[in-house]
Each structure stands twice: as C-alpha cells, then as structure tokens.
C-alpha positions as CSV (number, residue, x, y, z in Angstrom):
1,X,0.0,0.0,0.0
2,X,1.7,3.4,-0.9
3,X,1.9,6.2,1.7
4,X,-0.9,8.4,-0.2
5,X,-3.2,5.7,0.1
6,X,-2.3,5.1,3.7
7,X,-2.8,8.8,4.3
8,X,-6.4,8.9,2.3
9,X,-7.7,6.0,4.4
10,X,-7.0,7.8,7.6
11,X,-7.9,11.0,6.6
12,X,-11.5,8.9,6.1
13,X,-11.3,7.0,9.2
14,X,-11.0,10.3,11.3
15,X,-13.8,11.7,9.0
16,X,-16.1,8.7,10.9
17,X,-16.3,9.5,14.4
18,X,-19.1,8.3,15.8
19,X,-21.0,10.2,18.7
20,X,-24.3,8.1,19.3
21,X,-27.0,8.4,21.8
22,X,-30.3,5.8,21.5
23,X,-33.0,6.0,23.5
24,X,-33.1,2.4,24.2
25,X,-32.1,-0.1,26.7
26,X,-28.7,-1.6,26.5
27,X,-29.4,-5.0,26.0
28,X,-30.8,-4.1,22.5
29,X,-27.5,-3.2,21.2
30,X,-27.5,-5.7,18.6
31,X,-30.0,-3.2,16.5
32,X,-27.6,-0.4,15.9
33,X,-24.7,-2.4,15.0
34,X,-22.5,-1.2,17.1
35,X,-18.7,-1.7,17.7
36,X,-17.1,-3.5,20.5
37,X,-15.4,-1.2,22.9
38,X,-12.4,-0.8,24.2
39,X,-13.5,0.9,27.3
40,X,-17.3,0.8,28.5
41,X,-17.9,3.4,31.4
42,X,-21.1,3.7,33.4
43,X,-22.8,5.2,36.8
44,X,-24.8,2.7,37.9
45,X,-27.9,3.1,39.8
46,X,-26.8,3.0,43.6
47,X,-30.6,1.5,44.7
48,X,-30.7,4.7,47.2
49,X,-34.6,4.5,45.7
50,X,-36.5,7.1,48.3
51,X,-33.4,8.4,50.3
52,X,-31.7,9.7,47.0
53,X,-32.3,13.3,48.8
54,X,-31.9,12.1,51.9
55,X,-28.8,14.1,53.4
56,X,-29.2,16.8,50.4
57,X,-30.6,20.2,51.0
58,X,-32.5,19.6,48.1
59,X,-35.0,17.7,50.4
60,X,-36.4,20.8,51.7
61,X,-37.8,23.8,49.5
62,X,-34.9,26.4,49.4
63,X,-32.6,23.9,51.1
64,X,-34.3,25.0,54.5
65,X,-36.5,22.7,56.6
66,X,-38.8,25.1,57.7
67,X,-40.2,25.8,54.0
68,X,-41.2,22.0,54.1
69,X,-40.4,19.2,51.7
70,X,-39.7,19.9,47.9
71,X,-40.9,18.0,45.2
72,X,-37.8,15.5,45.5
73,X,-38.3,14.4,49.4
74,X,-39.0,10.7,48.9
75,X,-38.0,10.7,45.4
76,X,-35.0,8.6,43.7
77,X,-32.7,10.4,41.5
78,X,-34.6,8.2,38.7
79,X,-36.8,5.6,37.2
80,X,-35.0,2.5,37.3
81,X,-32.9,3.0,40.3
82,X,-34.7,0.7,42.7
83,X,-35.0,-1.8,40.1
84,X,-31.3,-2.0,38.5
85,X,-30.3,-5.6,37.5
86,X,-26.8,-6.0,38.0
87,X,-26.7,-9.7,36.4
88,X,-28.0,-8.7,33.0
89,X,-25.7,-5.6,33.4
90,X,-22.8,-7.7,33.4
91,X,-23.8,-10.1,31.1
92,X,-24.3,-7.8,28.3
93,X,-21.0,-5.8,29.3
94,X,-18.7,-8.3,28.7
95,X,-20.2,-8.9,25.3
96,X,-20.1,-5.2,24.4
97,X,-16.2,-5.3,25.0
98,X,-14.1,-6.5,22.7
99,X,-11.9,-9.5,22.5
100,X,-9.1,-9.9,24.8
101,X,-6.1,-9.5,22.0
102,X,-2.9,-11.5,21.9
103,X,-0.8,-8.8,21.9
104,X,0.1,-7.0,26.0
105,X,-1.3,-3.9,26.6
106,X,-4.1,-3.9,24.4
107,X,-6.6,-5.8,26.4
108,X,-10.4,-3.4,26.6
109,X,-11.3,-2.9,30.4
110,X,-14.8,-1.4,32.2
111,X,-15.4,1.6,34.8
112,X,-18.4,1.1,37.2
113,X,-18.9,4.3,39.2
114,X,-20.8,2.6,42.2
115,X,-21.8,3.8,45.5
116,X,-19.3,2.4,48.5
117,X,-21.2,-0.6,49.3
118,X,-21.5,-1.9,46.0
119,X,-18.0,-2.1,45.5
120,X,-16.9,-5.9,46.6
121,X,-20.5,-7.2,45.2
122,X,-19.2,-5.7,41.7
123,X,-15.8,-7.3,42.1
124,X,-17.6,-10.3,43.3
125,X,-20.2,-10.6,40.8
126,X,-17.7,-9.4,37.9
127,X,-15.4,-13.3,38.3
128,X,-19.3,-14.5,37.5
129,X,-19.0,-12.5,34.0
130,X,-15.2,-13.1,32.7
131,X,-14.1,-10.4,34.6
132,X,-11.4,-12.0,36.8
133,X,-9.5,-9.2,37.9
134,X,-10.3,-5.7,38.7
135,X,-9.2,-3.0,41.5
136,X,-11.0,0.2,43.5
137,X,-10.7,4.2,43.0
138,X,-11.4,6.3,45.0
139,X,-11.8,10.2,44.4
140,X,-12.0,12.7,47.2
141,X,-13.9,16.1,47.2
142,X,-13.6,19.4,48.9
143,X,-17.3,19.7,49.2
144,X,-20.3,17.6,50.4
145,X,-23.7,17.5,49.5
146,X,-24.2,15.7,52.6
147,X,-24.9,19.4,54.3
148,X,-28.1,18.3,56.3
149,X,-25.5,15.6,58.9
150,X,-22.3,17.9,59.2
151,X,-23.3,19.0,62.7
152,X,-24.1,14.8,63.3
153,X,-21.6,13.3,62.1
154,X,-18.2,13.0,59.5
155,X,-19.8,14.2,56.6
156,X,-19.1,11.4,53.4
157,X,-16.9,13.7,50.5
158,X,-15.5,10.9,48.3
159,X,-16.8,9.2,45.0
160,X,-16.5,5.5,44.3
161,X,-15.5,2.7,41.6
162,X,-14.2,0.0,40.7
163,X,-12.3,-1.2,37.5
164,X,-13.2,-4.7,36.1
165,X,-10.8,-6.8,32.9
166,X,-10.6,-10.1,32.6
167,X,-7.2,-11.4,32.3
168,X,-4.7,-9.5,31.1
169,X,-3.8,-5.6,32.3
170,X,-6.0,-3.5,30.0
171,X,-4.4,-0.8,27.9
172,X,-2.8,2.0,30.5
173,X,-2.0,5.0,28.7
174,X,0.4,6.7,32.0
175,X,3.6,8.0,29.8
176,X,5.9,6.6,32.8
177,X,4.0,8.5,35.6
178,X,2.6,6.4,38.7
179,X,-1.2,6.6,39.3
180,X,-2.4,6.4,42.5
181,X,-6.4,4.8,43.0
182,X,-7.2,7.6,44.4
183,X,-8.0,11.3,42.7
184,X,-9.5,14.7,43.0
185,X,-13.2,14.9,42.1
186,X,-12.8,18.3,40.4
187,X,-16.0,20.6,40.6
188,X,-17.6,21.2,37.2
189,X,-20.0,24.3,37.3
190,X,-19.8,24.8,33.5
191,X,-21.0,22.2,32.3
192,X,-24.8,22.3,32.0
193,X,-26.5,20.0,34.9
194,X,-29.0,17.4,33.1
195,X,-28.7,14.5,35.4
196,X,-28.7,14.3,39.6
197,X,-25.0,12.0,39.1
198,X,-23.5,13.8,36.6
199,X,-20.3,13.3,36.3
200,X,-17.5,16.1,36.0
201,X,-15.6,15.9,32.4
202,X,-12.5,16.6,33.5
203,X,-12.4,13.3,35.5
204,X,-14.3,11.2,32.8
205,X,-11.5,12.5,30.2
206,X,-8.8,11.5,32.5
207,X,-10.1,8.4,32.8
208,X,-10.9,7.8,28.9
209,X,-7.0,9.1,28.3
210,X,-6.0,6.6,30.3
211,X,-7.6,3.4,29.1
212,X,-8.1,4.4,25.5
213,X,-6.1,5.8,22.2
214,X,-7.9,8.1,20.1
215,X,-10.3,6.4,17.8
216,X,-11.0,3.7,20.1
217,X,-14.5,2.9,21.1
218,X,-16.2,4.1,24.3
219,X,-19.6,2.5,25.4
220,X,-21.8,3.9,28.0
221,X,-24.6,1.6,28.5
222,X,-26.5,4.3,31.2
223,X,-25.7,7.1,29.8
224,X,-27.5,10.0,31.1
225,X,-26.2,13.2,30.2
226,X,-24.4,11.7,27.6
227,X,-21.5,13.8,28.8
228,X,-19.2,10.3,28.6
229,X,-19.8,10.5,25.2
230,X,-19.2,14.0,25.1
231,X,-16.0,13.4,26.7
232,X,-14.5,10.4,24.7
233,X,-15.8,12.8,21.2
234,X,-13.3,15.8,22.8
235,X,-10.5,13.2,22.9
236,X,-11.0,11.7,19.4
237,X,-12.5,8.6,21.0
238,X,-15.9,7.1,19.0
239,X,-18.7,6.9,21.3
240,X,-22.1,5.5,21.9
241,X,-24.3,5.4,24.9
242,X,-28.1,4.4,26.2
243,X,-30.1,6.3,28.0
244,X,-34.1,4.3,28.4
245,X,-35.2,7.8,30.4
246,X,-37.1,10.1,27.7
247,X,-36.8,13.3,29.5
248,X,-33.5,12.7,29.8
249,X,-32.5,11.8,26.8
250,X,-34.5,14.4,25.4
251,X,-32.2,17.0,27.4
252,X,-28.5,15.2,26.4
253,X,-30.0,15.0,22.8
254,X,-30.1,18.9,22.9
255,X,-27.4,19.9,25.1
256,X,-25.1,17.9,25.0
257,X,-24.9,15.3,21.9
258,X,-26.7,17.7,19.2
259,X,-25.6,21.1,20.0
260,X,-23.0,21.1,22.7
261,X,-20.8,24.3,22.3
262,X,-17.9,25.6,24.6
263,X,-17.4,28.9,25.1
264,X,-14.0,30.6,25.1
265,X,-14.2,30.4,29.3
266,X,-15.5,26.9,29.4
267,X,-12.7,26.0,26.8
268,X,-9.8,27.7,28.7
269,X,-11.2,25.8,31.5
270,X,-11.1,22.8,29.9
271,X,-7.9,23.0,28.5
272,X,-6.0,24.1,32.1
273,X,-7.6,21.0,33.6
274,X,-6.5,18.7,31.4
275,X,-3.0,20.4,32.0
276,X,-3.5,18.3,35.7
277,X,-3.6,15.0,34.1
C-alpha cells in the first residue's frame, strides 16, 4: 500500500467518528450495530430509591426545613434505580467489549462508578462474567452534599469505583508517571447540569485518556447526560451510549450530543484542567 493511500484512508477514518446516543435499553444493542469497545464506562444506579435526597438540601424547599419538603423528598434520582439488574448488566457488558487480543497492553477494560457498598458485590459478581480481575478508585472532594449531617456526624466527601478486565492488564496510557487509586473529584460548574449524578468531564477525560487511544471505542450503556460520550468525542475517541429515560435523553439530545458548544471560558477551562492529568 503506498503512503498516499495510507494517508487517504485515515484521513477517512478520522472523518467517521461516531458520537451516538439511543433511546433504548442496552441490551438491545444488537439493532444499531454497534462496535465492540475498548473501554465501556457507566454510573450505575446506587438502589438509594427514596433516600436519594436524603442528606441533600435539596429535600427541603430552598434547602431550608422550615419551607417544608420539595418536590424531591422521597424521590430517587430516577426511574429504574430501585429496580437495576446488575446480572443482566454484566452479562451484556462483557459482550459489548471486545476480545481480549494477543498482543500485552491492548486488552479493553470497564469503569463502574458505584456507590461504597457496591464495591466488593461488583468485584464479586464481575469473576461471574469473565471479569477475573479488577481494583477500587477512589476520588475525594472538597465539598459535600451531605450538608443536612455535618453537625451529626463526619460528613461522606468521596466518590466510588471499581475497574473490572478479565485477564490480562488493560491498555494504561500513563507516559511513565505512577497513578495512585485515588484522585481529585474536580468541581464542574460549567458544564450544563442534566442528570442528579452527573459526572464532571474533566475526570471522565482522565479516565478515557487513560484506558483508551484516540479512535478507540467508548460505550456507556446508562448514559444519562451523555457527557461520557461528550468526553471520549473531545478526545478523538468514537462513542455511543443508552439512556431508556425520555426526558432525559431528550435533554442530552439537545445539550449535550446535538448542539454542545464551549465557550471561550468553558474551553480555557477545559484546556488548564487537562494540563493536571
């Protein structure tokens, strides 16, 4: 093959990424023929159900008890968090990853963001599933939305995961630096807020830098705000996500899949954050 034609078909390749949001489940991912990934990244429900608001000023109208309960006292974030089912979520994981490969650091891994408790029943349940091996992160906060306890008790500030492959160590994109399983949770007031467990971008880039190469494939089976997608598209990464939720994938649709744009703040933002990583 001569080095034009190498340099057309790439040129065409990069022409192809793929930014996809369906409102659908994920276990009908068959119907979009779509890619096998080499990273799939989620939030899973954490089955809070009716204490999602629980230590949250957000229980209370104007965050103060004596307006009496807001529309979210009693509420879960969403549909579907009571109701979650792990099993079929790792079952139809593993098949949306691709192969293991032959070769040593090319081997696709997955992210579940998880609540504290879940983590060992993930680990656990993940050996079920082909994922033999996998590890914790943790990622700490300056801030806690726990603001109704903190004159009770030590208020909880950190963020949860764990990080599932199956055999071999999964692609680890480091350039020679050590990191630690734990990491800031960096605060992200510019992006626009569609879901309750959002997830700041500068932390979901790090993440996708470091377990993908551009024009790798990044699957978000609960995608939400679609701003995973929106994240692995920044970094040259193809992306695809599903989110069963109408209203909320009416609202990623808009914001942030169709018509997200960064201003000249946001972008300088951006930019000085991923400076950190």
């Amino acid at each position: 093959m001569t080095d034009n034609k190498q340099s057309n078909e790439k040129r065409d390749f990069k022409k192809e990424l793929k930014m996809e949001l369906y409102h659908d489940n994920f276990q009908n991912y068959k119907r979009y023929s779509i890619p096998k990934a080499q990273l799939v990244i989620a939030d899973i429900p954490y089955n809070l159900d009716a204490n999602a608001y629980a230590s949250s000023p957000q229980w209370w109208i104007g965050g103060d008890r004596h307006n009496g309960a807001s529309d979210k006292a009693g509420k879960a974030f969403f549909r579907g968090d009571k109701n979650f089912n792990l099993v079929e979520y790792m079952h139809f994981c593993n098949k949306l990853l691709i192969k293991e490969p032959k070769e040593r650091g090319k081997a696709p891994a997955m992210i579940i963001f998880c609540a504290f408790s879940q983590m060992q029943m993930l680990l656990d349940l993940g050996k079920r599933y082909g994922f033999n091996n996998g590890y914790p992160l943790f990622f700490f906060k300056n801030y806690s939305a726990q603001v109704l306890k903190a004159n009770m008790k030590i208020v909880g500030a950190t963020e949860h995961a764990v990080v599932l492959y199956r055999n071999k160590l999964p692609k680890f994109n480091n350039n020679g630096k050590m990191i630690f399983n734990w990491m800031e949770w960096p605060r992200d007031t510019a992006t626009v807020k569609i879901h309750p467990t959002q997830k700041p971008i500068a932390l979901l880039s790090k993440l996708i830098k470091l377990f993908t190469d551009p024009y790798d494939v990044v699957i978000d089976p609960v995608a939400g705000s679609g701003i995973t997608l929106r994240a692995a598209n920044m970094l040259k990464r193809n992306s695809y996500g599903f989110e069963v939720a109408k209203e909320v994938y009416v609202l990623a649709k808009k914001h942030v899949i169709d018509s997200y744009t960064i201003d000249k703040k946001l972008q300088l933002k951006y930019e000085k954050t991923q400076k950190l990583f």
